[in-house]
N, C-alpha and C positions, 0 to 999 in steps of 0.2 A: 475498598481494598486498596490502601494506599500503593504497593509497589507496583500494580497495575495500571493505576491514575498517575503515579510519577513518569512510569516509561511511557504512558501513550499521551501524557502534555506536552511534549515537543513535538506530538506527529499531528495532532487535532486543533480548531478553534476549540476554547471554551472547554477544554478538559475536564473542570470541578463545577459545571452547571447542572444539568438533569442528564449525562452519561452516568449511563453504568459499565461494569468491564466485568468478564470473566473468564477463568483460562481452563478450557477443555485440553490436557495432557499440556504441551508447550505451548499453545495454539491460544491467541488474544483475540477475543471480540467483544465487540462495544453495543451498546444499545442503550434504551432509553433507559431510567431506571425503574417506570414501575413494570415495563416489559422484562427486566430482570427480576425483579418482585413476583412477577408470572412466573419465568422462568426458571426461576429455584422454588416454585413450589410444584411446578408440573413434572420435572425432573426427577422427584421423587415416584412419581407413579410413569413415565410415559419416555419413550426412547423419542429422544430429541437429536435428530440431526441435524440440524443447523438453528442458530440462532445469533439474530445482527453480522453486523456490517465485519467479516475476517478482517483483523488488523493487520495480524502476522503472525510466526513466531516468535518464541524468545530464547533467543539461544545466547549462553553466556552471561544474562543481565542486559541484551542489549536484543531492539526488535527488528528483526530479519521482515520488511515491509509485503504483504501481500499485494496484489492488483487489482483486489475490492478493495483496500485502502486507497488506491490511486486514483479509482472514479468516485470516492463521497464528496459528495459538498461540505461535508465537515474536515476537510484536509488543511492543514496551516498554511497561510501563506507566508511564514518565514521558512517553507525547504526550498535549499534551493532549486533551481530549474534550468532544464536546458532546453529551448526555445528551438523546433525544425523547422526547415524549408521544407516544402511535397516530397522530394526526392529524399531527401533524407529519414522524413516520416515514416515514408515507403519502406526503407530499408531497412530505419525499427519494427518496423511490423511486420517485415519479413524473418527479423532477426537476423539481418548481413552485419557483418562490421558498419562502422559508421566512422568516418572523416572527423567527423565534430568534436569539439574537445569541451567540456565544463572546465571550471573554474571551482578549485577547493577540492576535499577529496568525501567518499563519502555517497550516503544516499540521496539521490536526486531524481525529481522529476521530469519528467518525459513532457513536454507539449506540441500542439502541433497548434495555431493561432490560438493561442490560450485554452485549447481542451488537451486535457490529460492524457495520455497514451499509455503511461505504463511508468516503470522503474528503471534507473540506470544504476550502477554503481562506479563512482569514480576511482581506480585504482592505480595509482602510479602513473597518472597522466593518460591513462586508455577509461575508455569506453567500457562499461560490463554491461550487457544487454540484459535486462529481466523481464524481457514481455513473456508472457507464458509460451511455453513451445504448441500447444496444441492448437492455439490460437493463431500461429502466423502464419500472415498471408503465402500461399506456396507458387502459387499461379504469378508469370512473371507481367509488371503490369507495363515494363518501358517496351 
């Protein structure tokens, strides 16, 4: 499905190797291709709730990143990132404002020594926190 493989090659290594894609309502996910090959044939008899790695949505032509796309190993290393100290980590994962500023504007990664955290979005020089709200730390830890 090409316009699925176009918007998810800038988010993945290797976009046109053995990935598959496919879009449940707005909603992109990736997988192997002959697990897609499963997939559309099971689909016809069998309620499938999930299947591979949520990309994200697509809203407008353009893909709104979920936070399973944040921890795959098949994530590109040309997004950009924005690199925390502990405290700061802390307060992404709390979902507090954050001090730190990126560079460029746009979707960016979260790390904390090179492991993934989650989403930011850069917008007009702030911070946009996307770590999932269910997920953050609530307990204060300083």
């Amino acid at each position: 499905i090409p316009a699925e493989s176009d918007i998810a090659a800038k988010w993945i290594i290797n976009a046109s190797s053995d990935l598959g894609f496919h879009l449940k309502g707005s909603t992109l996910y990736m997988l192997n291709k002959k697990s897609l090959d499963c997939f559309h044939s099971w689909s016809q008899v069998l309620k499938i709730r999930k299947s591979g790695v949520k990309m994200g949505d697509i809203i407008r032509g353009e893909l709104i990143p979920d936070h399973e796309l944040s921890m795959s190993p098949l994530l590109s290393e040309n997004i950009p990132e924005i690199e925390l100290q502990k405290n700061d980590a802390i307060r992404f994962l709390r979902r507090d404002d954050m001090a730190t500023t990126g560079t460029g504007s746009g979707w960016h990664i979260v790390r904390y020594h090179h492991q993934s955290l989650g989403w930011a979005k850069m917008v007009n020089g702030r911070v946009k926190n996307h770590y999932p709200i269910p997920w953050r730390i609530l307990m204060n830890p300083f």
